[in-house]
N, CA, C and O atoms as a GROMACS GRO file, in nm:
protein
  488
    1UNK      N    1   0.084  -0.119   0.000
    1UNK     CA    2   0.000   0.000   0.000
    1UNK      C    3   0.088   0.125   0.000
    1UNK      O    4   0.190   0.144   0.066
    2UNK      N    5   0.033   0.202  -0.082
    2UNK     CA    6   0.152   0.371  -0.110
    2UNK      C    7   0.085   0.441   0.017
    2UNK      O    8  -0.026   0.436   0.070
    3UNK      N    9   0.176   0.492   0.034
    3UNK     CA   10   0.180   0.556   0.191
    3UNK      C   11   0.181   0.714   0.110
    3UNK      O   12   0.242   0.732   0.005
    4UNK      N   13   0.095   0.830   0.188
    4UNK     CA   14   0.087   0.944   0.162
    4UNK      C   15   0.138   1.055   0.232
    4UNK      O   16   0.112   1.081   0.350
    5UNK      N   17   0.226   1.135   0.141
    5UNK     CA   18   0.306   1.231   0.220
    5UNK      C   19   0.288   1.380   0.205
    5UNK      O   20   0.327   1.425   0.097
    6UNK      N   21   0.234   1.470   0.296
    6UNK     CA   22   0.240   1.590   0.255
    6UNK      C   23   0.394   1.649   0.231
    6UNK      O   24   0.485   1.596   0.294
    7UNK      N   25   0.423   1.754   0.145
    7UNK     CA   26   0.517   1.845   0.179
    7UNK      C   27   0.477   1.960   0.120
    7UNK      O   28   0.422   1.966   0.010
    8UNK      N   29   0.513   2.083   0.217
    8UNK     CA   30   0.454   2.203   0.232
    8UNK      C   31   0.619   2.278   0.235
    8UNK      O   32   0.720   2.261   0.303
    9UNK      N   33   0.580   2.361   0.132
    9UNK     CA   34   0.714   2.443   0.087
    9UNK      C   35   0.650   2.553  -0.045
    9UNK      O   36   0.599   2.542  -0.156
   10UNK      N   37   0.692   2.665   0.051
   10UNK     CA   38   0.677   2.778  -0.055
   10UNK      C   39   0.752   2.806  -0.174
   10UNK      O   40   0.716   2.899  -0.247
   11UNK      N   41   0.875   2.720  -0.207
   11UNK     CA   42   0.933   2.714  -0.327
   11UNK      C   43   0.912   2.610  -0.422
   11UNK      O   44   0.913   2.489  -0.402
   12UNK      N   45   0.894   2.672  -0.525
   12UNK     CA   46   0.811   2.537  -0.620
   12UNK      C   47   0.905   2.461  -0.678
   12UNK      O   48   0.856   2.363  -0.735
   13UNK      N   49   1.067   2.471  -0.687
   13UNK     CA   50   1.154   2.425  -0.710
   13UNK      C   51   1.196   2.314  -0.567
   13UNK      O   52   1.230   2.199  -0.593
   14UNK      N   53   1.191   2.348  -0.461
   14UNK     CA   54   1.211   2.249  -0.364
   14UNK      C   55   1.098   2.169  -0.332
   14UNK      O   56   1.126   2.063  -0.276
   15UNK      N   57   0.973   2.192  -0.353
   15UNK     CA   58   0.859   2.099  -0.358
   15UNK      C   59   0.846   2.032  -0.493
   15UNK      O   60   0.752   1.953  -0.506
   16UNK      N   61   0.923   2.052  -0.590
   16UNK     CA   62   0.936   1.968  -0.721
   16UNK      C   63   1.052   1.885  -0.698
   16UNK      O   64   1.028   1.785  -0.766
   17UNK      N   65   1.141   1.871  -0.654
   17UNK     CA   66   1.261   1.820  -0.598
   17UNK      C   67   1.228   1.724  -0.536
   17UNK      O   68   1.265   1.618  -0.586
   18UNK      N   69   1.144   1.714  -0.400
   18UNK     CA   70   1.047   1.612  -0.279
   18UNK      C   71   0.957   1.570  -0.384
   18UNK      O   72   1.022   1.496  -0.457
   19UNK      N   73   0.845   1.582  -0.426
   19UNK     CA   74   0.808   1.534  -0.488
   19UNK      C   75   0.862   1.424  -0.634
   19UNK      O   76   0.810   1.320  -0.674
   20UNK      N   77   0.930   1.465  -0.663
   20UNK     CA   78   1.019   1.361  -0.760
   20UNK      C   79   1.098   1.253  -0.686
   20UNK      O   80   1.091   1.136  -0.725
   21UNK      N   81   1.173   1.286  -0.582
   21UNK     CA   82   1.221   1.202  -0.491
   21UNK      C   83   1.141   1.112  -0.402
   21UNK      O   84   1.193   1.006  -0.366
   22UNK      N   85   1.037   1.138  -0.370
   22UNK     CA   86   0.920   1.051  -0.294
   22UNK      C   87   0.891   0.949  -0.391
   22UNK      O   88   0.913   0.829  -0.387
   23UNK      N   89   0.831   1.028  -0.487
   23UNK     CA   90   0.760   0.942  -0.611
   23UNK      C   91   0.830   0.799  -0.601
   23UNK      O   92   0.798   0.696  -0.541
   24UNK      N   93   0.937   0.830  -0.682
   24UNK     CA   94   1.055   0.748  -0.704
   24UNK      C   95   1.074   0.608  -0.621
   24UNK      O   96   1.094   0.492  -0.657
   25UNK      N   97   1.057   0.674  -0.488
   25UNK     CA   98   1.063   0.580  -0.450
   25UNK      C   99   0.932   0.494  -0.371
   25UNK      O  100   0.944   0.420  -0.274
   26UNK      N  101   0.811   0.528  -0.442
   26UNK     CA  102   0.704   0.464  -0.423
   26UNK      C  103   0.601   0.506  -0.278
   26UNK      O  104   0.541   0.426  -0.205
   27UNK      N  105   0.609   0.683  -0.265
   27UNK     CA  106   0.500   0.739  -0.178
   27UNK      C  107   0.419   0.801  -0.261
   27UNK      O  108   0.450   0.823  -0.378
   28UNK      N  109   0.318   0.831  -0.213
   28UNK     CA  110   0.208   0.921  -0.272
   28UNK      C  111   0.261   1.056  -0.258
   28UNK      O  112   0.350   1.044  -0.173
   29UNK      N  113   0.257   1.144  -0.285
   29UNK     CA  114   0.253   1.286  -0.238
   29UNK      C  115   0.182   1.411  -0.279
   29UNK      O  116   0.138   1.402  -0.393
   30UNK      N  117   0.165   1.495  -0.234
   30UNK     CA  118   0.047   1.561  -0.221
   30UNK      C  119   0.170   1.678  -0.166
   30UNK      O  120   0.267   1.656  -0.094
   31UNK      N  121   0.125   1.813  -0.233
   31UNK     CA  122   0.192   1.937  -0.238
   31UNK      C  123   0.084   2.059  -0.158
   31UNK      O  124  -0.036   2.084  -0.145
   32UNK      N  125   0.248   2.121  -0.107
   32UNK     CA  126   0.108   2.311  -0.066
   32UNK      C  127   0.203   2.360  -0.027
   32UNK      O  128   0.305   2.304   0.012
   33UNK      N  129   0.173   2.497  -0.035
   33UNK     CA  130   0.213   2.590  -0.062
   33UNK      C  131   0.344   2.692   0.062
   33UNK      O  132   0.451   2.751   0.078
   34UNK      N  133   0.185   2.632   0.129
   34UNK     CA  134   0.208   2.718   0.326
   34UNK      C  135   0.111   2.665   0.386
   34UNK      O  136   0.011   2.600   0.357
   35UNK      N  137   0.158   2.705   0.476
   35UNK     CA  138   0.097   2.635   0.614
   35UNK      C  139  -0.047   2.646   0.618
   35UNK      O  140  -0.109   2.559   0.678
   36UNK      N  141  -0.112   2.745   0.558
   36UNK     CA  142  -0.282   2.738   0.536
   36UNK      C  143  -0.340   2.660   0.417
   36UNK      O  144  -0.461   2.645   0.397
   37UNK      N  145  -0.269   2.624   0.361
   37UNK     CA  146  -0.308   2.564   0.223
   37UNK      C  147  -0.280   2.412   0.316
   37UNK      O  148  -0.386   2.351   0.334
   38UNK      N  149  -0.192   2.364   0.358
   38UNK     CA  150  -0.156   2.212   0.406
   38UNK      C  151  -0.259   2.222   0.533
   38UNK      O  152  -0.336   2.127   0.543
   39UNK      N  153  -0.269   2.312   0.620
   39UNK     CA  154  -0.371   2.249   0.724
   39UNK      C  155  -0.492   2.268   0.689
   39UNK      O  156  -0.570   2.256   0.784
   40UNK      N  157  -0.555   2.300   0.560
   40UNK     CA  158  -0.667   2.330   0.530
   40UNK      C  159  -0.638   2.172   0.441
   40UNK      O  160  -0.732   2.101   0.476
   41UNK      N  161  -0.571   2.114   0.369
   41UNK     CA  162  -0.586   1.985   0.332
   41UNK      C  163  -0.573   1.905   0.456
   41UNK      O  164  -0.675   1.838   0.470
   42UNK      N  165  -0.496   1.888   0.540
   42UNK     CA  166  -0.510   1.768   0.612
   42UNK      C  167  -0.635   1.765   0.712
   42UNK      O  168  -0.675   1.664   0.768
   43UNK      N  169  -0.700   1.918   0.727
   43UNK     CA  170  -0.828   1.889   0.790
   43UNK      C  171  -0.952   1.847   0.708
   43UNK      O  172  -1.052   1.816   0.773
   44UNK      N  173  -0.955   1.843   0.608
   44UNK     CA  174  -1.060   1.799   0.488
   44UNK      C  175  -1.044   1.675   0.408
   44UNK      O  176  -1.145   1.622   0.363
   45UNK      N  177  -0.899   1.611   0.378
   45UNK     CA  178  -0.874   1.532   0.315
   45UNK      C  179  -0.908   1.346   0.417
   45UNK      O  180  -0.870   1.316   0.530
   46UNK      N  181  -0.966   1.284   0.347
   46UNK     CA  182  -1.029   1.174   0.439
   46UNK      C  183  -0.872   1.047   0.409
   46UNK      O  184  -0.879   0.938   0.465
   47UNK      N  185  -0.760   1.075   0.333
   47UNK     CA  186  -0.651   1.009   0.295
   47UNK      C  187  -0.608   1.045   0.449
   47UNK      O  188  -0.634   1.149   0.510
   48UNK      N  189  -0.518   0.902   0.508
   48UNK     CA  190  -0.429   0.854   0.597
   48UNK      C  191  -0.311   0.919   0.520
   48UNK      O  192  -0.296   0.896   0.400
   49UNK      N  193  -0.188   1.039   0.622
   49UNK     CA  194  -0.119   1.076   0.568
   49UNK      C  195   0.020   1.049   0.679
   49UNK      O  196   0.034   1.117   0.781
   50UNK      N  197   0.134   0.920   0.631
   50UNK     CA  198   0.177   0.902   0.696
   50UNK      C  199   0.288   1.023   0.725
   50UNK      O  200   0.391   0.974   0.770
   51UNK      N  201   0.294   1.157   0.713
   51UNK     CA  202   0.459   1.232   0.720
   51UNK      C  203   0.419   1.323   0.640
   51UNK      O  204   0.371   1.308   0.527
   52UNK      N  205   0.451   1.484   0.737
   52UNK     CA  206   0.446   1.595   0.653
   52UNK      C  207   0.562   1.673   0.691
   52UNK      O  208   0.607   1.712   0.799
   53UNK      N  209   0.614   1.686   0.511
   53UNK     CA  210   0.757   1.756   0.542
   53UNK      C  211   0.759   1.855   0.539
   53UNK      O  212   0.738   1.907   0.430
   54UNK      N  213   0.784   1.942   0.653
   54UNK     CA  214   0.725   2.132   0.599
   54UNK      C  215   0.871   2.206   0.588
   54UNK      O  216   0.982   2.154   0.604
   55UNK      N  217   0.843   2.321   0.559
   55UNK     CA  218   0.981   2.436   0.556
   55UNK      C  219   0.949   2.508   0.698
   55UNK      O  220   0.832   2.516   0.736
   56UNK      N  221   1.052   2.558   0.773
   56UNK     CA  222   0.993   2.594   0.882
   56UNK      C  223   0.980   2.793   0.856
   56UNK      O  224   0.937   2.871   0.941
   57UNK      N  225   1.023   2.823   0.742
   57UNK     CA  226   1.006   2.930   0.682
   57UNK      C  227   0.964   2.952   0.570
   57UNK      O  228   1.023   2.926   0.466
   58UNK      N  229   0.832   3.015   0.583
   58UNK     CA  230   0.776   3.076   0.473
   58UNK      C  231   0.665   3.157   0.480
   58UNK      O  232   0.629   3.168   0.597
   59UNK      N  233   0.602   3.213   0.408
   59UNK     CA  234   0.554   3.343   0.407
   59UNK      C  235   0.391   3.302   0.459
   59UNK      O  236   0.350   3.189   0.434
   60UNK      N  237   0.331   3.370   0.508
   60UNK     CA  238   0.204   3.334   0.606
   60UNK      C  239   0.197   3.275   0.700
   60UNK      O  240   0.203   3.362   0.786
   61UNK      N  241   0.186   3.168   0.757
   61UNK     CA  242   0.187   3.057   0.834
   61UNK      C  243   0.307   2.961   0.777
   61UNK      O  244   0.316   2.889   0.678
   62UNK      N  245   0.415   2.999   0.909
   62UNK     CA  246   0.509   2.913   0.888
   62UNK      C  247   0.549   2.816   0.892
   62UNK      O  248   0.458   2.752   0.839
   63UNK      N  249   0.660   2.714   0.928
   63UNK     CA  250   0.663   2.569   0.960
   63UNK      C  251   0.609   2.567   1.165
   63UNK      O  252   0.537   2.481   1.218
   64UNK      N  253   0.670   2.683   1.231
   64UNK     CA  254   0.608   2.660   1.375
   64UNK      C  255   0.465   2.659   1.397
   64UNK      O  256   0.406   2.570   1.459
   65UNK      N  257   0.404   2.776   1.336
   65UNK     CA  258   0.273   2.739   1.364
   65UNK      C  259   0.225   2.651   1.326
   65UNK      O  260   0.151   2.590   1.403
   66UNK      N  261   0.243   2.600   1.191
   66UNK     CA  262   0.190   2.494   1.134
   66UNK      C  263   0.197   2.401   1.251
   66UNK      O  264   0.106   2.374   1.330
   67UNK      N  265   0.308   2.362   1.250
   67UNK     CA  266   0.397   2.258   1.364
   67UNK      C  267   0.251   2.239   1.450
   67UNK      O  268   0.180   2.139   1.458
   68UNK      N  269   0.237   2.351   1.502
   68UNK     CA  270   0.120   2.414   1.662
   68UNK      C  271  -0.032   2.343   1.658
   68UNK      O  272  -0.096   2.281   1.743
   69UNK      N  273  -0.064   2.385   1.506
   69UNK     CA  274  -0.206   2.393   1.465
   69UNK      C  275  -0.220   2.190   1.428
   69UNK      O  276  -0.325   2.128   1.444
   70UNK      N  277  -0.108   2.134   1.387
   70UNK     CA  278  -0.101   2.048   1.355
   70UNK      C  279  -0.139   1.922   1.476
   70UNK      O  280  -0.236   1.846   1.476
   71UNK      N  281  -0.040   1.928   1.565
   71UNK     CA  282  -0.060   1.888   1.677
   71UNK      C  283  -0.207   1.897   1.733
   71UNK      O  284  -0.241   1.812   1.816
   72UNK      N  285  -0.294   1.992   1.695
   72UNK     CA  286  -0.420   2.011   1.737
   72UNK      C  287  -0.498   1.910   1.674
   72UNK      O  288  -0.607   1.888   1.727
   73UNK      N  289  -0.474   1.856   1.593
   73UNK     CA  290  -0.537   1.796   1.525
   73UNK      C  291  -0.552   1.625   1.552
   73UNK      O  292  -0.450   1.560   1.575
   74UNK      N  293  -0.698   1.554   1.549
   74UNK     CA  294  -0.703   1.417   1.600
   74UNK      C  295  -0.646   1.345   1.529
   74UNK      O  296  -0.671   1.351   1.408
   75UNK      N  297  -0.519   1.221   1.596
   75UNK     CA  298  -0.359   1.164   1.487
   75UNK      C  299  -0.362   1.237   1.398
   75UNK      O  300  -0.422   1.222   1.291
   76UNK      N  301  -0.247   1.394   1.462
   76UNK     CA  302  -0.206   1.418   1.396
   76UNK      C  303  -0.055   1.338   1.337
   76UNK      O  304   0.020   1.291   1.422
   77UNK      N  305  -0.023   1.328   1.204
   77UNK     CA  306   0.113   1.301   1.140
   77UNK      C  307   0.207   1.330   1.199
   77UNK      O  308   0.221   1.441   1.250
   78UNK      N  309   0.310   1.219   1.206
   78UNK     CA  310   0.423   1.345   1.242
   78UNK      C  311   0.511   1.414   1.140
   78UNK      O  312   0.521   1.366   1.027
   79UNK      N  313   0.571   1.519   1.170
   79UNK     CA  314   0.658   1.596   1.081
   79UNK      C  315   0.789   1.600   1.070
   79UNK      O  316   0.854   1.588   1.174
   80UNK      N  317   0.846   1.613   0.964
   80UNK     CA  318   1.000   1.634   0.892
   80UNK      C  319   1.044   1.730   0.900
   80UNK      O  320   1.116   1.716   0.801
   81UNK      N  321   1.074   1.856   0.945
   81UNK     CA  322   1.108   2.018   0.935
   81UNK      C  323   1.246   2.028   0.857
   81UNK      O  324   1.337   1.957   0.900
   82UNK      N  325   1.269   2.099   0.760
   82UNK     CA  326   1.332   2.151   0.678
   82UNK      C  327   1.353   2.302   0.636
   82UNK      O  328   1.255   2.370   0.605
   83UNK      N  329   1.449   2.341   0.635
   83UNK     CA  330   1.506   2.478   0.622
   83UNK      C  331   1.646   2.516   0.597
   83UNK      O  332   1.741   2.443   0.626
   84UNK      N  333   1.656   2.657   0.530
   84UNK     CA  334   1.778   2.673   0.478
   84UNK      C  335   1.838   2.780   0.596
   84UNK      O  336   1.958   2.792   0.620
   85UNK      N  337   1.745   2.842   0.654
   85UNK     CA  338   1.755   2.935   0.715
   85UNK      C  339   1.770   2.913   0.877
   85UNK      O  340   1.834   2.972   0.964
   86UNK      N  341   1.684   2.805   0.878
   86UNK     CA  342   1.717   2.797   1.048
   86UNK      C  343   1.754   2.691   1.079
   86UNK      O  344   1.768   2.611   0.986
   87UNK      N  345   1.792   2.634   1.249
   87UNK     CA  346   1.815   2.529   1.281
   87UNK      C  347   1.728   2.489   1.425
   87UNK      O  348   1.776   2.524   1.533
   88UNK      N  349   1.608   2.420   1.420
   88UNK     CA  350   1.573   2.412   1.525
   88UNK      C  351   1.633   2.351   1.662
   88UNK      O  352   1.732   2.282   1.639
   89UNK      N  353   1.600   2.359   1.795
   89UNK     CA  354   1.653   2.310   1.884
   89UNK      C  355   1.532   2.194   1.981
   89UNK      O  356   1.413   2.192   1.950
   90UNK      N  357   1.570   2.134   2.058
   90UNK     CA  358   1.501   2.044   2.144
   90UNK      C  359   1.461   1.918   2.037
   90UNK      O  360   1.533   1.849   1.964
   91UNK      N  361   1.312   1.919   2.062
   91UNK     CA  362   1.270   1.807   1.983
   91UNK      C  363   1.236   1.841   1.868
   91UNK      O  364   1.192   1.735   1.822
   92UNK      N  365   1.226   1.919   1.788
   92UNK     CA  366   1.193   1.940   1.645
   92UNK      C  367   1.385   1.926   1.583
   92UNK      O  368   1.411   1.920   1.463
   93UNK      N  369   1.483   1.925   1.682
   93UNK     CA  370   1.592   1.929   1.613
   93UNK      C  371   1.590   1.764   1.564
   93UNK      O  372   1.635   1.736   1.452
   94UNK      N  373   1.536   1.658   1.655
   94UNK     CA  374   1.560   1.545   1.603
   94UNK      C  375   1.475   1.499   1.476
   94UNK      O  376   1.495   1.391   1.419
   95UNK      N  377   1.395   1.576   1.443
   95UNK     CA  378   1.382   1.548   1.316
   95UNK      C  379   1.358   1.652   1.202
   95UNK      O  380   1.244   1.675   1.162
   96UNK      N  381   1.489   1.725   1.142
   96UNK     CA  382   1.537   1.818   1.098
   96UNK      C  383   1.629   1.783   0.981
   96UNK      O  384   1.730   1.714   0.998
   97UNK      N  385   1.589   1.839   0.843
   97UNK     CA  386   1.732   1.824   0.789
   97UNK      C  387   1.718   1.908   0.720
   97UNK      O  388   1.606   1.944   0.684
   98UNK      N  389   1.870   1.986   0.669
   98UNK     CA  390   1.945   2.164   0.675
   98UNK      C  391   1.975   2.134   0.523
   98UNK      O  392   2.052   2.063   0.459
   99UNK      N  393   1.825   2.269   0.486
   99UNK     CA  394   1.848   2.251   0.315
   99UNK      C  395   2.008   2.320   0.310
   99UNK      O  396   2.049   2.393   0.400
  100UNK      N  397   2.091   2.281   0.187
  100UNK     CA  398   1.979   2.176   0.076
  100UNK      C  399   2.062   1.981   0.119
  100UNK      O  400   2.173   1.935   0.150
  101UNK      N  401   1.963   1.944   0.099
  101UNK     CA  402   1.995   1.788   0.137
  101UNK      C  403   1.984   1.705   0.060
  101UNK      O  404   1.896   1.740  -0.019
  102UNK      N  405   2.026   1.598   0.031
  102UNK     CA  406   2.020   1.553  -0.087
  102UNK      C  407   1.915   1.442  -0.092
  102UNK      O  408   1.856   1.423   0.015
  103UNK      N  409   1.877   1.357  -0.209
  103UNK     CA  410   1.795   1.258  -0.202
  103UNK      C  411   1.753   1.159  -0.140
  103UNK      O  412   1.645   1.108  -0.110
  104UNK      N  413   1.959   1.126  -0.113
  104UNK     CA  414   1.982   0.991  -0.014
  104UNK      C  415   1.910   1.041   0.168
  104UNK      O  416   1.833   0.965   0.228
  105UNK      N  417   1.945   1.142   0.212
  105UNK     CA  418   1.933   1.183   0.301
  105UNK      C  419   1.758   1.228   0.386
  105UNK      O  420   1.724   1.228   0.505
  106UNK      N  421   1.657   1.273   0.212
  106UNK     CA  422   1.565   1.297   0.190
  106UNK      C  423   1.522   1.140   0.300
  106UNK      O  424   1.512   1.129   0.422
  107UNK      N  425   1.505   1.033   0.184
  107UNK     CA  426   1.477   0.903   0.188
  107UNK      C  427   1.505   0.872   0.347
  107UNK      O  428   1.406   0.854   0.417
  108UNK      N  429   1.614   0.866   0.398
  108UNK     CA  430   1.661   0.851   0.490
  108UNK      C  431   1.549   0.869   0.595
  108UNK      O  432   1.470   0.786   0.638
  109UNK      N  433   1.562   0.991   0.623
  109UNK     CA  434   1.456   1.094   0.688
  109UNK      C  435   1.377   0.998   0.682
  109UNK      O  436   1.382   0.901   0.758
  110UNK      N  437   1.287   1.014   0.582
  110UNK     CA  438   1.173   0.966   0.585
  110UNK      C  439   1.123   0.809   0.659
  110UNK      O  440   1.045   0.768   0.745
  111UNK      N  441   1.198   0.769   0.588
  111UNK     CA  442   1.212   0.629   0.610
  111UNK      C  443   1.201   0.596   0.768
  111UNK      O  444   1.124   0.504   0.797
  112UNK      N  445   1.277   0.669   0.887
  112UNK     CA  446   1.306   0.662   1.013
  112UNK      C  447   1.181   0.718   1.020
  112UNK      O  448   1.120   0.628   0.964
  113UNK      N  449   1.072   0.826   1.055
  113UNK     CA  450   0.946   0.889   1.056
  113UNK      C  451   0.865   0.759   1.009
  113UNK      O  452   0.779   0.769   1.096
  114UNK      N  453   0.840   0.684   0.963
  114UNK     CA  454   0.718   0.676   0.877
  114UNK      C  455   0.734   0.500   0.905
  114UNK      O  456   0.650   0.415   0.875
  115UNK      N  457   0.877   0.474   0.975
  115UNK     CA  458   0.883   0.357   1.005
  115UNK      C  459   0.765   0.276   1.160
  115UNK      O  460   0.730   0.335   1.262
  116UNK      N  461   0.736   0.142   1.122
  116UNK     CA  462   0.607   0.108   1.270
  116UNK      C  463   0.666   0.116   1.344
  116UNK      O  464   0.592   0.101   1.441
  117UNK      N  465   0.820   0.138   1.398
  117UNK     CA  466   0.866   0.113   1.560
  117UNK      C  467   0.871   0.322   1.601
  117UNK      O  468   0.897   0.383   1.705
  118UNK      N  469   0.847   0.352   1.512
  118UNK     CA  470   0.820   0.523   1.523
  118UNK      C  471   0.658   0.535   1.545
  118UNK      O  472   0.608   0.608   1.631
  119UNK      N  473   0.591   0.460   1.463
  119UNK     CA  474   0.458   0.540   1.462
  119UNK      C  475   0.429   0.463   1.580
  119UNK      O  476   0.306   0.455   1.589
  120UNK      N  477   0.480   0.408   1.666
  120UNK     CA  478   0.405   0.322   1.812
  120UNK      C  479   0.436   0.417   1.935
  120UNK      O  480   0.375   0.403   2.041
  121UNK      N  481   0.550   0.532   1.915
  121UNK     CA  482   0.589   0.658   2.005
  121UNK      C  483   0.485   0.736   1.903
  121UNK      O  484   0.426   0.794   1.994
  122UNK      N  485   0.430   0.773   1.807
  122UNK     CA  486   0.413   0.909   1.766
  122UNK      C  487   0.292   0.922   1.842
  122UNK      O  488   0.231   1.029   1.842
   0.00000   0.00000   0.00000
C-alpha cells in the first residue's frame, strides 16, 4: 500500500525536488504551498497521511505554527522540518534536515518517521 506524504514548501523548485524524490521511490505525495493551504488539506482530506515535510520558513503561516495547529489535530502526522535558514533546537531538532539535502538523506529521513517502531511513540 503507497503511503501518503504531505510536503509544504513555498518554493516550487524544492517541492518539485520532494516530490520527484518521494515518487521514485514509491509514496504518494500531495503538495502546498504554506501552512494554510496544508492544514486546510489535512483537515478535509479523508486520505491517511503518513509524514508531513514542511519548511519551517515561509511566508504566512510558517513551519512553527503549522507545527502548533497540527498537533491540534485528531492523529495528527508526524513531521519532517526543513530549512535553509534555520536550525531548530530540542525536539523538532531530532527530526530536521538543513536545506539543501540531498535525495539519499531525503529518503533517509523519511524512512526513520514513517517507520512502525516510530509510529508506536508518535
Amino acid at each position: 500500500m503507497q503511503q501518503n506524504i504531505l510536503v509544504v514548501d513555498d518554493e516550487a523548485v524544492a517541492r518539485a525536488f520532494m516530490e520527484r524524490a518521494l515518487t521514485q521511490q514509491g509514496y504518494r505525495v500531495m503538495l502546498a504551498n504554506d501552512g494554510e493551504q496544508a492544514l486546510e488539506f489535512l483537515r478535509t482530506t479523508r486520505r491517511k497521511i503518513a509524514l508531513v515535510v514542511t519548511d519551517l520558513v515561509m511566508p504566512g503561516m510558517g513551519g512553527h505554527a503549522f507545527a502548533l495547529e497540527v498537533a491540534q489535530l485528531p492523529s495528527p502526522p508526524p513531521l519532517l522540518y526543513i530549512s535553509a535558514y534555520e536550525r531548530p533546537q530540542g525536539e523538532m531538532a531530532k527530526r530536521f534536515l538543513q536545506k539543501p539535502f540531498s535525495v539519499d538523506e531525503l529518503i533517509e529521513a523519511v524512512r526513520v518517521l514513517i517507520s512502525p517502531a516510530q509510529q508506536v511513540g508518535s
